[in-house]
C-alpha positions as CSV (number, residue, x, y, z in Angstrom):
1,X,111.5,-50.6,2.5
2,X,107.9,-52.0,3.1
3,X,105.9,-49.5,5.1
4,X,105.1,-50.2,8.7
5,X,101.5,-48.0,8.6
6,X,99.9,-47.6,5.7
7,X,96.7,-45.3,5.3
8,X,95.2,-45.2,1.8
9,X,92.4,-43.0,1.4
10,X,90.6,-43.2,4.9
11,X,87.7,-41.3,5.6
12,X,85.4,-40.8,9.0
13,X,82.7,-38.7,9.7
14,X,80.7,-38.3,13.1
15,X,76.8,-37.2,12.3
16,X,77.2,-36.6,9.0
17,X,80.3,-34.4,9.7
18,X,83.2,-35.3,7.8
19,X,86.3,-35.5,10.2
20,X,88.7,-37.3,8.0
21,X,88.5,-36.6,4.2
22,X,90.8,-38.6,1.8
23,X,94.0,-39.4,3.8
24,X,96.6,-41.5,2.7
25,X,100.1,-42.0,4.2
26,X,102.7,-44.2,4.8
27,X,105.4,-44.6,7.8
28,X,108.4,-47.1,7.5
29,X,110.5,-49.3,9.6
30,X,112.2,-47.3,12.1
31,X,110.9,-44.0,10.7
32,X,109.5,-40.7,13.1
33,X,106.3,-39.5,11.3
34,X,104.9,-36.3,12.7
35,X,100.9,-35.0,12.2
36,X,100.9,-31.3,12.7
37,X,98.0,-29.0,12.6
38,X,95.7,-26.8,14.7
39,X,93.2,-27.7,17.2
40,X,90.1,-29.4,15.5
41,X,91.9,-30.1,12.1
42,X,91.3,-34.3,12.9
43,X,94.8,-35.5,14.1
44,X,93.8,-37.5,17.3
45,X,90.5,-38.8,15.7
46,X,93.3,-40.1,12.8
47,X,95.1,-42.0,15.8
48,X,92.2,-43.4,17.5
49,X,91.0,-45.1,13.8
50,X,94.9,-46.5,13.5
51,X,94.4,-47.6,16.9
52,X,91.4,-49.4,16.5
53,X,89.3,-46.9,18.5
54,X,86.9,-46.1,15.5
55,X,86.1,-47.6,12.3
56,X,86.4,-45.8,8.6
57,X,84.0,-45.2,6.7
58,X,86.2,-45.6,3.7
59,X,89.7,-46.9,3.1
60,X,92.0,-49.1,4.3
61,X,94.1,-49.0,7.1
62,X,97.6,-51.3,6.8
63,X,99.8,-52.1,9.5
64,X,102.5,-54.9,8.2
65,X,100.9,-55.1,5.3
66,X,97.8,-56.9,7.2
67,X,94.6,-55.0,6.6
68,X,93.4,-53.9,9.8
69,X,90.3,-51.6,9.0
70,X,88.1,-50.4,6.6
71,X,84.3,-50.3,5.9
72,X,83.6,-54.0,6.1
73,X,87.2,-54.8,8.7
74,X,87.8,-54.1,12.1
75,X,90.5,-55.8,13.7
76,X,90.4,-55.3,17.8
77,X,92.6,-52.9,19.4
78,X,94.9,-55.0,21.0
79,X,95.8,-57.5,18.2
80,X,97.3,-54.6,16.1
81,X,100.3,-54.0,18.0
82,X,100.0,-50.4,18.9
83,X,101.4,-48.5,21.3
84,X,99.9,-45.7,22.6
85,X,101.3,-42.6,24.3
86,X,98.1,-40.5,25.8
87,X,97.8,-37.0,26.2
88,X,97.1,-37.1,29.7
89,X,99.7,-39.9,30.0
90,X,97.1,-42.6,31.9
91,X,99.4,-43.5,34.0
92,X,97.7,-45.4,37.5
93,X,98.1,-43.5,40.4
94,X,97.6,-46.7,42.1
95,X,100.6,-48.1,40.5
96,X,104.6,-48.2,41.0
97,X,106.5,-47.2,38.0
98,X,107.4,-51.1,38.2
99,X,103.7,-51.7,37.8
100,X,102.6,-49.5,35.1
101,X,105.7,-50.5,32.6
102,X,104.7,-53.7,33.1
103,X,101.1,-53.6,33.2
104,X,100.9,-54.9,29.1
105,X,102.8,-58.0,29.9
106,X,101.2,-60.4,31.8
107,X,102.5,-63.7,31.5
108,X,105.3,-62.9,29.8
109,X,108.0,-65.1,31.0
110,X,110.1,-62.5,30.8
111,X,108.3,-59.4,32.0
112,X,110.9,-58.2,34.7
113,X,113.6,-58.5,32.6
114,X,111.9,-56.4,29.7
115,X,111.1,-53.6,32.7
116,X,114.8,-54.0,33.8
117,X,115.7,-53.1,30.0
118,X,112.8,-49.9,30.3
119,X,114.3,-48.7,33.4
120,X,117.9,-48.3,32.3
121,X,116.8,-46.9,28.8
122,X,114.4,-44.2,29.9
123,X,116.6,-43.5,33.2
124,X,114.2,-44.6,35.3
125,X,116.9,-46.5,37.6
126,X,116.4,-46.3,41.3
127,X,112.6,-45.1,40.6
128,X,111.1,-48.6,40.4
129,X,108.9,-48.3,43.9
130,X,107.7,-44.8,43.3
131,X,104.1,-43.9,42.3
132,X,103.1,-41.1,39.6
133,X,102.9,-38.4,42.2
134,X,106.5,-38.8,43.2
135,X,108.0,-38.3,39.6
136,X,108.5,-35.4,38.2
137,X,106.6,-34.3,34.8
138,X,109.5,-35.5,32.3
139,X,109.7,-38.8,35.1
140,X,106.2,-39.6,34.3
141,X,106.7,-39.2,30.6
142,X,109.3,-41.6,30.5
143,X,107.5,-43.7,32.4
144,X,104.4,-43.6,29.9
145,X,107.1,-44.2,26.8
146,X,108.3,-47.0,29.1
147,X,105.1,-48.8,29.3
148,X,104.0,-47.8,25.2
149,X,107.6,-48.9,23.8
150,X,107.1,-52.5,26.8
151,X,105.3,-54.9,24.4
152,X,107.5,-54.1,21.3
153,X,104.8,-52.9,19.5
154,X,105.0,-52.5,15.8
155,X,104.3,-48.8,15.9
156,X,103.8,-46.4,18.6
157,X,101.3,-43.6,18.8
158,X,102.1,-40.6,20.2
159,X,99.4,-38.0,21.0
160,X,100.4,-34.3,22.0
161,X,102.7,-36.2,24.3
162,X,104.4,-33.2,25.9
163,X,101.1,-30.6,26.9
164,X,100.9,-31.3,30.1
165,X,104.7,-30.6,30.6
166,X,105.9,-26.8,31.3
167,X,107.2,-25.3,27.7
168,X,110.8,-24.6,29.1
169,X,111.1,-28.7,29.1
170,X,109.0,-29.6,26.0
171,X,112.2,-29.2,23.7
172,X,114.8,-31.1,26.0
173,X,112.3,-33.7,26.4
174,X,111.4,-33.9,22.5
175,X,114.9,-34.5,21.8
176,X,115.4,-37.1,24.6
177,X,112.4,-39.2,23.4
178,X,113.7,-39.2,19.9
179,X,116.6,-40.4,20.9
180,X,115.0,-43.6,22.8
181,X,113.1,-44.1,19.9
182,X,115.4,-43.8,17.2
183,X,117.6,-46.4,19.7
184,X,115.1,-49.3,19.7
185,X,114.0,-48.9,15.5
186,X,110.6,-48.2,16.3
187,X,108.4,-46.8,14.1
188,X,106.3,-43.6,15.5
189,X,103.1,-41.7,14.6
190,X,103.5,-38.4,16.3
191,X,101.0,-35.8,16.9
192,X,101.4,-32.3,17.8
193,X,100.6,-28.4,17.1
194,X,104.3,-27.6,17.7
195,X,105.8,-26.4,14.5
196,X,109.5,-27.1,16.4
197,X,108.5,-29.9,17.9
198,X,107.8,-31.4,14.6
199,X,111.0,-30.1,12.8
200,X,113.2,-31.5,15.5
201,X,112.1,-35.0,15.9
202,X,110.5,-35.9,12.5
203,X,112.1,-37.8,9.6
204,X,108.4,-36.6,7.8
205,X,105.3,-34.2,8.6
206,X,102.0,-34.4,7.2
207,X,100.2,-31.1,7.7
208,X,96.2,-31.9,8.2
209,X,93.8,-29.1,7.8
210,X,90.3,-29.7,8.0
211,X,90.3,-33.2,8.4
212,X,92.7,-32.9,4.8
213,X,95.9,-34.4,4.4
214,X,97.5,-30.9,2.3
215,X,101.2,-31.7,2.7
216,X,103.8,-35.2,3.0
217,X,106.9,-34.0,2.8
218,X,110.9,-33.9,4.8
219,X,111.3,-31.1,7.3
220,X,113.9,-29.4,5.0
221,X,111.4,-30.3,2.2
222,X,108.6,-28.5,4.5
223,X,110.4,-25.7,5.4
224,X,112.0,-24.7,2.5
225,X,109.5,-25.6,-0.5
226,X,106.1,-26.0,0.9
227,X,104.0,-27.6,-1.4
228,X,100.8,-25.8,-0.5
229,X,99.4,-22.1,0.7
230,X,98.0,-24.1,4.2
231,X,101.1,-24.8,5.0
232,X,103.2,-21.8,4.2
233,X,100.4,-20.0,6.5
234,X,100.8,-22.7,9.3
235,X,104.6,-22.6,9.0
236,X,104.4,-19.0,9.7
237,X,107.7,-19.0,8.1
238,X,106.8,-16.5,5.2
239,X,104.2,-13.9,3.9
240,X,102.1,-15.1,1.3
241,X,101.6,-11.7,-1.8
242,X,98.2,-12.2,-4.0
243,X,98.7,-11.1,-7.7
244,X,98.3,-12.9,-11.4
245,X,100.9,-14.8,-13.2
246,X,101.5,-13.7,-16.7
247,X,102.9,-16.0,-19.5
248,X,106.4,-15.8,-18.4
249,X,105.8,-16.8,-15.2
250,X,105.4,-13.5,-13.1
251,X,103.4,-12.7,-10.5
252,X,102.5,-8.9,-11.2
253,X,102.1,-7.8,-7.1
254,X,101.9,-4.7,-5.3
255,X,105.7,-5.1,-4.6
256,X,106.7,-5.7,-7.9
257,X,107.3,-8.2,-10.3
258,X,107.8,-12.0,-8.9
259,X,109.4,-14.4,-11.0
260,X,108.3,-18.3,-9.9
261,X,110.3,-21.2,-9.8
262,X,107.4,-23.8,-10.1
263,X,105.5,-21.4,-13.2
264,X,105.1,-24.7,-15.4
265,X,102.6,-26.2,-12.7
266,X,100.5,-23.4,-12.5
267,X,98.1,-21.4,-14.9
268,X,98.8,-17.9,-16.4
269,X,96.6,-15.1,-16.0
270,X,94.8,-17.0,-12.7
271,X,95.2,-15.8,-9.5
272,X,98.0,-16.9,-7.1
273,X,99.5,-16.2,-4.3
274,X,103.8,-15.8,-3.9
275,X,105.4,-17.0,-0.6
276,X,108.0,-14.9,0.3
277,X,110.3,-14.5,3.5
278,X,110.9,-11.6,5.8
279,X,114.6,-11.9,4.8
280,X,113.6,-11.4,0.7
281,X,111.7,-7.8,1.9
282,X,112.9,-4.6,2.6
283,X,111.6,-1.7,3.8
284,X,111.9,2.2,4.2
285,X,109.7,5.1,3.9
286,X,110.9,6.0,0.3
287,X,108.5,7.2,-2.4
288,X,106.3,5.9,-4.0
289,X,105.0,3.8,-0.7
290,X,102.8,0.6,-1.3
291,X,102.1,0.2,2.3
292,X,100.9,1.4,6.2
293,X,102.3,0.0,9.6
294,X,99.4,-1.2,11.1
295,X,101.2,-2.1,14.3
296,X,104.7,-2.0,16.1
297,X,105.2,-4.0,18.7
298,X,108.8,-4.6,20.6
299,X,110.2,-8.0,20.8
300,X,113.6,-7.9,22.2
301,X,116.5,-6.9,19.8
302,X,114.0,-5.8,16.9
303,X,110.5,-5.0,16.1
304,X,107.4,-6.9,14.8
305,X,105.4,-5.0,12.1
306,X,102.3,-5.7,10.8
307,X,102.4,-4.1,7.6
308,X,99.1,-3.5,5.4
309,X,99.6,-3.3,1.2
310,X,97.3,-2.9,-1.9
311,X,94.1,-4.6,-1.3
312,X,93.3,-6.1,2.1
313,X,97.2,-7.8,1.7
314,X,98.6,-8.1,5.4
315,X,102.3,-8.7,5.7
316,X,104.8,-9.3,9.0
317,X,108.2,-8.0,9.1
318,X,110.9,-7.7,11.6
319,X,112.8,-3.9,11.4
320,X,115.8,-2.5,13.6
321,X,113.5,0.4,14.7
322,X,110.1,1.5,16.1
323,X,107.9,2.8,13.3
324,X,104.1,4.4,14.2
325,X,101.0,2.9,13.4
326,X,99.7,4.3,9.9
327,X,103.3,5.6,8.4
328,X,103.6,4.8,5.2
329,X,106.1,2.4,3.9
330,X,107.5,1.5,0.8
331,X,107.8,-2.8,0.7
332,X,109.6,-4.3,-2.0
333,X,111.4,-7.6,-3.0
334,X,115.4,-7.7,-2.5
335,X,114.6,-10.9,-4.4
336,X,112.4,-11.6,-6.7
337,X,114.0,-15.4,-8.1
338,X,113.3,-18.6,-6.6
339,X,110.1,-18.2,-5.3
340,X,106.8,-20.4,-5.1
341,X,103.7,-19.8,-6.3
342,X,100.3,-21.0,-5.2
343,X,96.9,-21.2,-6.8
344,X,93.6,-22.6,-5.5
């Protein structure tokens, strides 16, 4: 399958700052792409270059196979095609719901019949006449997808689309825009710093860190083999052990010996770091201990423990009761095959 967008090797930087380093990426017909990563890390300025908002100062920048920037090509904004979901949504407050929808098609012969179609897709019937203030936050979203989705663009950008809507709706809404997406084979850039939002909704997820593309991969891919230390910490998912691989492919740790999965990629006798799950620890206040609770904190059917072993190693773990700050613990692996290792 040809790819829709088609990054290869972009780069921007804004007074000598690089924002964008080296990023190359590909989203195909029909396909949900999400960019996740924290504040800062580079995802909107990445939107506004496929947009057409900014030029790179290196690579190319694809969208149906036409070259549409690069150093030396900047095709305007609104020959590319793109549709574009704000943050803020940019809706007119001036405007009916009518009005915005169909603000991107004048003279289209058309044009009410393509609303009509908008309308009834995004349940928007009945709410024609209204004006932004009169719709309710998910309402106005809609009506935002409406108008991005009105011009059949040939990919949609979406940018932290649900921040301004109260977290209780964010997932319901996520899973209702997928589906009107995934209805009309669009192809979709999403950004956000929701690590659920992302799992739900994408078919892949780039992780960007620093203006650096570190991962490309499935949401099972993601979840379960994380191809990089970035995004295990981002994930949150596990707690990442320092120690040194051997020849075999151990890491020799503070909680024991860790046997690697991936040992042919990496280099014995460097350093490297082991992810490992809560649910692969135990814990209990056995001799010898490796480790001190540094905090305890209830959260509703168990507890949250930051943990503290060997040297300036911090791990989180969930435990059935309250422990005090500075007992000390023994940690150790119920498991220690099938794990990934890490080295910088």
């Amino acid at each position: 399958m040809k790819p829709v967008l088609n990054l290869k090797g972009v780069s921007f930087q804004y007074l000598k700052n690089a924002i964008i380093e080296d990023i190359s990426f590909q989203v195909n017909g029909g396909e949900i792409a999400c960019l996740l990563g924290p504040s800062g890390c580079g995802k909107s300025t990445l939107l506004r270059l496929i947009a057409g908002f900014e030029q790179p100062q290196q690579g190319q920048i694809y969208i149906h196979q036409n070259l549409v920037a690069s150093a030396d090509t900047m095709t305007p904004p609104q020959q590319r095609q793109v549709g574009m979901l704000f943050q803020n949504l940019a809706l007119f407050p001036h405007m009916t719901v009518n009005q915005n929808i169909g603000f991107g098609l004048s003279g289209h012969a058309d044009k009410q019949q393509r609303i009509d179609e908008l309308l009834c897709l995004c349940r928007l019937e009945g709410l024609n006449h209204r004006y932004p203030h009169q719709l309710s936050g998910g309402q106005r979203q809609r009506v935002a997808l409406a108008r991005a989705m009105a011009p059949k663009p040939r990919i949609i950008l979406l940018d932290e689309p649900f921040s301004s809507v109260e977290s209780e709706l964010q997932n319901d809404l996520a899973h209702e825009v997928k589906q009107i997406l995934k209805s009309q084979g669009v192809s979709v850039l999403w950004v956000t710093h929701s690590i659920d939002e992302a799992l739900a909704v994408a078919d892949h997820i780039g992780i960007i860190w620093q203006g650096r593309l570190m991962e490309w991969s499935t949401p099972t891919e993601l979840y379960e083999q994380p191809k990089s230390a970035v995004a295990v910490k981002f994930l949150n998912q596990a707690n990442l052990i320092s120690g040194e691989m051997n020849e075999q492919g151990c890491v020799n740790s503070t909680i024991g010996c860790l046997n690697l999965v991936n040992e042919d990629q990496l280099t014995p006798h460097q350093a490297t770091q082991v992810a490992i799950k809560q649910s692969q620890l135990s814990l209990s206040l056995e001799q010898p201990t490796n480790g001190v609770v540094k905090s305890c904190v209830y959260q509703g059917g168990y507890y949250a423990l930051t943990i503290d072993i060997g040297d300036k190693q911090r791990l989180k773990m969930h435990h059935n009761q309250a422990l005090k700050p500075n007992t000390a613990i023994q940690v150790k692996a119920i498991t220690n095959n099938g794990l990934y290792g890490y080295q910088t």
